[in-house]
N, C-alpha and C positions, 0 to 999 in steps of 0.2 A: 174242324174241317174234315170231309170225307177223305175215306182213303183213296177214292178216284182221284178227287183235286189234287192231293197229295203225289201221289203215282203221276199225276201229266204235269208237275211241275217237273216232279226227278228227272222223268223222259225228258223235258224240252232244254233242263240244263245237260242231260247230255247230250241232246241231239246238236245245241249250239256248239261244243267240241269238234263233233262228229264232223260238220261242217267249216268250221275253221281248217280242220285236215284237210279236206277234200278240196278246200279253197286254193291251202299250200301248196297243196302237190297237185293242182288242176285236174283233180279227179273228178269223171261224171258219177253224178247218182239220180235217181230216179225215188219219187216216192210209189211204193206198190200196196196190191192188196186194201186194207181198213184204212189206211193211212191216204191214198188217194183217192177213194169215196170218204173218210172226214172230211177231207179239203173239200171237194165241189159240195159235198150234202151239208155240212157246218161250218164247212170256214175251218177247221181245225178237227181235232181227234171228235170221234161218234162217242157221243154222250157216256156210252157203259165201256166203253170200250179203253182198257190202259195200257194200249202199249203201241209202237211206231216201227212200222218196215219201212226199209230201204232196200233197194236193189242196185246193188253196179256192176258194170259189164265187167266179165270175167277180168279180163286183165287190168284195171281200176281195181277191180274186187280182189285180187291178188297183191298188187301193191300194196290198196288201205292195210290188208294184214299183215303186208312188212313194214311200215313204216307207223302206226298208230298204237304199239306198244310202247314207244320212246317218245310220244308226242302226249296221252291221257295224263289228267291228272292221276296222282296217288290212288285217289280212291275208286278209280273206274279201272275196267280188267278188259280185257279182252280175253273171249274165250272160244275155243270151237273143237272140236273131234281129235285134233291136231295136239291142241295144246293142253288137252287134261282129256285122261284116258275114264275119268268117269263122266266123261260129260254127255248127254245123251243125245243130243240135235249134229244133225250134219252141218246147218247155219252155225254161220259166228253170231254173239250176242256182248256187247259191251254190256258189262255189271257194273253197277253205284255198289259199292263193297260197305258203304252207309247203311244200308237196308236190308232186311230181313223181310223175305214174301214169301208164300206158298202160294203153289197154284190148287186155283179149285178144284179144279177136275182130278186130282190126286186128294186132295187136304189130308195129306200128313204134317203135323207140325212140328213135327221132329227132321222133314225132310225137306230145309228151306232152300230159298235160292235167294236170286237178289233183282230188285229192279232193275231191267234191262230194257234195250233197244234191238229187234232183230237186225242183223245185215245179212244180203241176201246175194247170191251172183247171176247175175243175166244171163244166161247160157243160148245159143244154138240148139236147133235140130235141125235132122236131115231133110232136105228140101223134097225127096219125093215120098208121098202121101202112104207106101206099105212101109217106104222103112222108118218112117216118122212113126208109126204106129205100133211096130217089132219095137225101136226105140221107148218107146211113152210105157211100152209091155215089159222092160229089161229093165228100165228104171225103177218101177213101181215094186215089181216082184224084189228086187233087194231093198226097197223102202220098208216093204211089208212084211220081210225079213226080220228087219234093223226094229221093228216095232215089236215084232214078235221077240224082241230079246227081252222087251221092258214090258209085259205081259200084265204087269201092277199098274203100268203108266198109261194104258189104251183108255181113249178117251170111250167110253161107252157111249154117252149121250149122242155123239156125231151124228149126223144125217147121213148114212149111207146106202147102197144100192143093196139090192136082195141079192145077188151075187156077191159082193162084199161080204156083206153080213153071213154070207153062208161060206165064203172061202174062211174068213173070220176064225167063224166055228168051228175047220177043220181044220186050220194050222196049228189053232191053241192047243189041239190035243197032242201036239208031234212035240217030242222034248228038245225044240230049236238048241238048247242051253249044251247040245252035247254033239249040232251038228256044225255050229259057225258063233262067231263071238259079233257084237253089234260092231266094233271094229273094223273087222274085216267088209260087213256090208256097207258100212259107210266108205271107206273105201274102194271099194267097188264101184258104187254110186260117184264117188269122184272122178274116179277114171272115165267113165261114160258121159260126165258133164262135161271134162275137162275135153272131151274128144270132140265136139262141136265146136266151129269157129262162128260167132256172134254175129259177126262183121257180115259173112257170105248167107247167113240165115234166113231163108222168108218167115220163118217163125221164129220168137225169141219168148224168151221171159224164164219164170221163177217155177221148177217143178216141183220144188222141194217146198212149196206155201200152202198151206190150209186149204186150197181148192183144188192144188195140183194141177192138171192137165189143164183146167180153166183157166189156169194161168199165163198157161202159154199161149201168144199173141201175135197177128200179124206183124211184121217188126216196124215196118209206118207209122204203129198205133203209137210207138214210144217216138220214135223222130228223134230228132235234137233235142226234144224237152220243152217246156213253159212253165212259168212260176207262175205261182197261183198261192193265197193267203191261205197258213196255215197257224192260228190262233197270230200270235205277235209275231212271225216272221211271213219272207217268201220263198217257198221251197220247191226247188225244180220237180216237175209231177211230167206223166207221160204227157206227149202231144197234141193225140187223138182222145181226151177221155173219157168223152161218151161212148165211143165206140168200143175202149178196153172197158168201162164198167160194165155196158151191157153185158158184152161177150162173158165177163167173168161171173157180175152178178145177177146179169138179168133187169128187171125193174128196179135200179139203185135205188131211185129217188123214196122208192115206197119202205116206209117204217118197217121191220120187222115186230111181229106179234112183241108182247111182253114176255114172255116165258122163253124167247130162243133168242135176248139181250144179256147175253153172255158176259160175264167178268173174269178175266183171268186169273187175276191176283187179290190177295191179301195178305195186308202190313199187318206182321209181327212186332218189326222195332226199326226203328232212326235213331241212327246216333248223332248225336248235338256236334 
């Protein structure tokens, strides 16, 4: 068996925990990102793709992490900024402690992780259109901060803007390592999530995801939710999702080239 097959079995035995919690304590979630274009473009996870986001509204997403410590099995962890001071994502990520992965985009194989699921929180922004954008400007600059601590870890291949790429250039020259710790920015970045109320927001969504600010969404587009078939289950996905895919990705439906069918991960070891 491939280690993709492999990888979205691991994913879907934790995502069925994942949802059992959520069940318990009538928590919302939302699938986001890759995970709700698999669903409408395949029925389930995008063929190269192995791994599963979820998004829940901040206070859902604050509970799940008081209460899903004492609920995982043994072998799964929960983890996030909070809970291990080396850990380098501002998201939490539930670990299969089973597995042994490295990601591509690094491949050190000295420098594993473990098959995970991301979880994600829905946040607010500010409803009028400069301070949504002073916002979108405060978030990023301690995102880009928070990256700049992990200088090994920057994904180079990205698709980014010529301004990017050229801010890029000239952060990596400044010895970040001796003006702020990745901590402290992740931190920061909490406080300014946490300072948006979800509920009152005409925009909502996920800043902290792989497309960032294309994340963020009219908040109608989420609504109450719809299930929709996700390989052998049905899992609540946004409302509107043609209107969040395009916004996010533009032409979903359309295949991406072969050469930017990205893989995240690769198994090292399973234990029996």
């Amino acid at each position: 068996m491939k280690d993709i097959d492999l990888l979205h079995q691991i994913d879907l035995k934790i995502l069925k925990e994942i949802l059992k919690i959520c069940d318990k304590y009538k928590l919302v979630y939302y699938m986001i990102g890759g995970t709700m274009l698999g669903a409408i473009r395949h029925k389930g996870f995008i063929p190269w793709d192995d791994d599963i986001d979820l998004g829940l509204p901040r206070d859902d997403y604050e509970k799940f992490l008081e209460v899903a410590p004492k609920e995982l099995s043994a072998n799964l962890k929960l983890v996030n900024y909070k809970t291990d001071s080396n850990y380098q994502y501002y998201i939490t990520r539930i670990l299969d402690l089973n597995t042994e992965v490295i990601e591509e985009r690094i491949g050190n194989n000295n420098k594993y992780t473990h098959a995970s699921i991301d979880i994600f929180p829905i946040d607010g922004t500010p409803n009028n259109f400069i301070l949504r954008k002073i916002y979108f400007f405060r978030v990023m600059y301690h995102r880009a901060l928070m990256s700049l601590c992990y200088k090994d870890s920057i994904d180079r291949k990205r698709k980014r803007s010529f301004f990017e790429k050229f801010l890029l250039k000239i952060m990596e020259r400044i010895p970040i390592e001796k003006l702020t710790t990745p901590y402290k920015q992740k931190s920061k970045i909490d406080v300014l999530l946490r300072s948006q109320n979800v509920k009152n927001s005409k925009y909502i969504g996920n800043i902290m995801g792989a497309y960032r600010t294309r994340e963020i969404v009219p908040a109608d587009f989420y609504g109450k939710g719809k299930f929709y078939d996700f390989e052998n289950l049905r899992l609540r996905g946004v409302e509107k999702y043609d209107e969040y895919l395009k916004y996010t990705y533009g032409n979903y439906m359309e295949l991406p080239p072969v050469e930017k069918r990205k893989v995240h991960f690769k198994i090292l070891k399973i234990k029996e």
